[in-house]
C-alpha positions in Angstrom: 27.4 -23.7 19.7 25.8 -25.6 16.5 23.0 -26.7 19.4 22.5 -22.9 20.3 22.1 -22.1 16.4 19.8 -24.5 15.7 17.6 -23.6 18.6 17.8 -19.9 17.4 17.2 -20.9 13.8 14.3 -23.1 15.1 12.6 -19.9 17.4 13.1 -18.1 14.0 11.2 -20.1 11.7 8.5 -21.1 14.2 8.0 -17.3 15.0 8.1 -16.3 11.6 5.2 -19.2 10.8 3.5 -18.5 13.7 3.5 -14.4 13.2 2.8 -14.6 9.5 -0.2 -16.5 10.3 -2.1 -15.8 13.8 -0.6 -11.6 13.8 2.2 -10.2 16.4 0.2 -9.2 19.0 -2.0 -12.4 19.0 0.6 -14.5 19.3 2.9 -14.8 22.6 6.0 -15.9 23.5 5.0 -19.3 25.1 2.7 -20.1 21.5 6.9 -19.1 20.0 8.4 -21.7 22.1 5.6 -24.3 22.3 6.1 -24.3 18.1 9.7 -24.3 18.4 9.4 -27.4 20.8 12.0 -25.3 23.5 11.8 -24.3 26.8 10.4 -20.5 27.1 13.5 -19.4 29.2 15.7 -20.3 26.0 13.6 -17.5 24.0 15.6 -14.8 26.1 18.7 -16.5 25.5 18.9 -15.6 21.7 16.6 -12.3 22.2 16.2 -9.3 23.6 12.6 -9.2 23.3 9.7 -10.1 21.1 10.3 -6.7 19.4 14.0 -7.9 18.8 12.5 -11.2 17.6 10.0 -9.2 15.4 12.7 -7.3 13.7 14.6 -10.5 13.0 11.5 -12.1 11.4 11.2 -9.3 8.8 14.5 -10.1 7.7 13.9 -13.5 7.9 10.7 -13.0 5.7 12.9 -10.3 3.6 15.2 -13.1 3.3 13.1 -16.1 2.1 11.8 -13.7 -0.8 14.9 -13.1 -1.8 15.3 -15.8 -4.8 12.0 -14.7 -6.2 13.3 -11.3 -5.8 16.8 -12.3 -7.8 14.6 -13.4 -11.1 13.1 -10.4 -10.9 16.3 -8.0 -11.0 18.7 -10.4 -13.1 16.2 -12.8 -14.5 15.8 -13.6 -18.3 13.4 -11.9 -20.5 12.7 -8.3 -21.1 12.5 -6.4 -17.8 8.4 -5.3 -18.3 8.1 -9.1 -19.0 10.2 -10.1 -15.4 8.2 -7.6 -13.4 4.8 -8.8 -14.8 6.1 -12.4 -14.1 6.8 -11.4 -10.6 4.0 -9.6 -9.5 1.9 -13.1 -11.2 4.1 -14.9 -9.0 3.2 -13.6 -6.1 -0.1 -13.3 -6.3 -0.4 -17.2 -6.3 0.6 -16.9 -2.6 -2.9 -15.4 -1.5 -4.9 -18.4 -3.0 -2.4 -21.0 -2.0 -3.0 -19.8 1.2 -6.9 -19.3 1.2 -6.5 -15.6 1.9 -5.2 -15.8 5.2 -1.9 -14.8 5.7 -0.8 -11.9 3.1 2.4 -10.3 3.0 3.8 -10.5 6.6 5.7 -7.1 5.8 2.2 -5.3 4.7 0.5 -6.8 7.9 3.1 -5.9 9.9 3.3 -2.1 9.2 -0.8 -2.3 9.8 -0.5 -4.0 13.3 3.1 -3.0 14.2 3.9 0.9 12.6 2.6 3.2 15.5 3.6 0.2 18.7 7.2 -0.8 17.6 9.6 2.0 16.9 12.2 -0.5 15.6 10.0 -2.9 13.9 8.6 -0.1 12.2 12.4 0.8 11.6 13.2 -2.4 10.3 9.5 -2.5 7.5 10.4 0.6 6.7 14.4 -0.7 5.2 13.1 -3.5 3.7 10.1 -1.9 1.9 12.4 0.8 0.8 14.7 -2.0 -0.6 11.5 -3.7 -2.3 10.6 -0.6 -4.0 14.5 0.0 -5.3 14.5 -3.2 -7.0 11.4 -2.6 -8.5 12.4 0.8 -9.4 15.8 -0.5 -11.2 13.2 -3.1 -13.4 10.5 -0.3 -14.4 13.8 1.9 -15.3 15.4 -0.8 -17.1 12.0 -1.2 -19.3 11.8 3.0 -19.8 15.1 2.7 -21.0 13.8 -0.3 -23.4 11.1 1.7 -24.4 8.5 -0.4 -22.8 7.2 2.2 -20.2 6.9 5.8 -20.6 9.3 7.9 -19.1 6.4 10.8 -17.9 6.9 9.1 -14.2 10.1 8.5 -12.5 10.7 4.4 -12.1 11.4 5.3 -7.9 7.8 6.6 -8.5 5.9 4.0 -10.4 7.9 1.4 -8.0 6.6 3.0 -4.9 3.0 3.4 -5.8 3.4 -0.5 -7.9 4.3 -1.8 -4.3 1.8 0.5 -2.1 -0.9 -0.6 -5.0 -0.4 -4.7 -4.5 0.2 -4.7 -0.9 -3.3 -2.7 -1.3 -4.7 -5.7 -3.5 -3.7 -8.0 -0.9 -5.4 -6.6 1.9 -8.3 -6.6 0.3 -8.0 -10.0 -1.3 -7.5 -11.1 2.6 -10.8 -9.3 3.4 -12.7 -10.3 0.5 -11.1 -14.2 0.3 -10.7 -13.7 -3.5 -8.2 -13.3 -5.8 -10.5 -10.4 -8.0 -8.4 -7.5 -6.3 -5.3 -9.0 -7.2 -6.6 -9.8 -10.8 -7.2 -5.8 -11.0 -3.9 -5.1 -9.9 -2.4 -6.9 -12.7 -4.9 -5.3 -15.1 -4.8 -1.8 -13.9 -0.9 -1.7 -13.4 0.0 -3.8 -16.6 -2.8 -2.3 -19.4 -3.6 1.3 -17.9 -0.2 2.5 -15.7 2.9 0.9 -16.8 2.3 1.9 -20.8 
């Protein structure tokens, strides 16, 4: 059983590395397995399908963010402080990645939305859970005074999210961190006042 795990667990990750970078439909199942150093028959043997396997990945990507996610929720420091420290945060991914990669869950609902009813299902849960964590920081910092109260925090949260997976696109198009920069700037010294 441990050997069937770790065979899972290693299909996961090299899926998740190899959809993150090179795009769903771009990469196959063989490209999967190849990375995974398995047999392609063993793919079938811990999934459905690559739409079952995409689902997985977005919890698997869900799940790797999760930590950075924590510090932003419970973290020390004021709560406008913790979501401007998280939002910095990940905006270092784009340049430590040259650009290329973005958020896998904002590149998936581009490629995936209107061809994978479930994956579409499963972007859909975990962007809704994004924007409630968000939405329990910006209330946390209306409450502290920090933020007006004008706008709900579900919908500063919702259009903070839609906003910087916005900046990241175009920071993938234009290989520069300038639309990100503007994120900050916009959201931190125009919106969130």
């Amino acid at each position: 059983m441990a050997q069937k795990t770790n065979v899972r667990e290693r299909l996961l990750t090299s899926a998740l590395d190899a959809l993150h970078k090179n795009g769903f439909n771009a990469t196959g199942v063989q490209d999967i397995t190849d990375a995974a150093k398995v047999p392609k028959g063993s793919f079938y043997n811990h999934f459905d399908s690559k739409d079952a396997l995409g689902v997985e990945v977005v919890g698997h990507y869900v799940a790797k963010g999760a930590e950075r996610r924590q510090a932003l929720v419970d973290g020390p420091g004021a709560p406008l402080a913790r979501l401007k420290a998280y939002f910095k945060s990940l905006n270092q991914l784009g340049p430590a990645s040259g650009f290329s990669r973005g958020c896998l869950l904002g590149n998936f609902s581009a490629e995936l939305a209107s061809q994978s009813p479930d994956i579409r299902q499963a972007l859909a849960g975990a962007l809704a859970d994004w924007t409630k964590d968000i939405a329990r920081v910006v209330a946390e910092a209306q409450q502290a005074g920090d933020i007006g109260r004008d706008v709900p925090a579900a919908t500063l949260a919702a259009f903070l999210l839609n906003a910087w997976e916005g900046a990241v696109l175009r920071s993938r198009v234009d290989r520069s961190a300038v639309p990100l920069d503007a994120f900050m700037s916009v959201a931190f010294n125009k919106i969130l006042t």
